[in-house]
N, C-alpha and C positions, 0 to 999 in steps of 0.2 A: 802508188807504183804505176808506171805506166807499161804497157805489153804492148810491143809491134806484131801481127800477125801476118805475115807477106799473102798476099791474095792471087788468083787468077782467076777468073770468072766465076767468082761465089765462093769460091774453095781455097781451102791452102795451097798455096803454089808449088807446084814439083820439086821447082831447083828454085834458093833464094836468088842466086845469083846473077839470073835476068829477069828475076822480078821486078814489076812496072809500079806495082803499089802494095802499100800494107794497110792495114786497119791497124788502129793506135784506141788502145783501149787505156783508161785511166781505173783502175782498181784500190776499193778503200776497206780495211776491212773487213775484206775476200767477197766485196762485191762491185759489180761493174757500177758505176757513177757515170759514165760518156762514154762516146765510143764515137769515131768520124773516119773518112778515109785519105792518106795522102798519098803523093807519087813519089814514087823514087825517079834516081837519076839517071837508072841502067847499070850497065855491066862494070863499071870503075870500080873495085873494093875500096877503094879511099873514099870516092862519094857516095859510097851504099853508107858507110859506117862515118860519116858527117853528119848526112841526111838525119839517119838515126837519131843520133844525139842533139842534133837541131830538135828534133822532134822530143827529147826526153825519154827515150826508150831506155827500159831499163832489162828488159827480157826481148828475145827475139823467137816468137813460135815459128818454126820453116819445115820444108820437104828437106833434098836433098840440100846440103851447101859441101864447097870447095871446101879444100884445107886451109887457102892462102885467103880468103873470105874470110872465114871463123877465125883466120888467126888477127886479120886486122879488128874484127870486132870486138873479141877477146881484149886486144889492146886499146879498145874505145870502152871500155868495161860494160859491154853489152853480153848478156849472157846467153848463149847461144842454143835454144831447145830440136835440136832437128827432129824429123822424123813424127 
């Protein structure tokens, strides 16, 4: 399984929703196997929730996110953990 974690400067990020990058962790097992960092695209919900699924996300750890965000990723079957 793969886990997105949106990042800002070492930390989970506030809001997903101008988050610049995530860490992409691959999980096997219920243990970390890799872990690297990508960019997002910015503020677009359609190309937060591509990016993602380019990427193979299968979980999204975030701070705060929108409704109209969660709801496009929801529809990209990314599962949304906020908070």
């Amino acid at each position: 399984m793969k886990v997105a974690i949106a990042t800002w400067n070492g930390r989970i990020s506030p809001v997903f929703d101008v988050a610049r990058q995530v860490l992409v962790l691959e999980v096997e097992d219920g243990r970390e196997v890799s872990r690297h960092e990508e960019a997002l695209p910015g503020t677009d919900p359609q190309a937060q929730a591509a990016r993602l699924k380019t990427l193979g996300a299968e979980v999204l750890i975030c701070g705060a996110i929108s409704r109209p965000m969660a709801s496009v990723l929801s529809g990209a079957s990314v599962r949304v953990l906020p908070f």
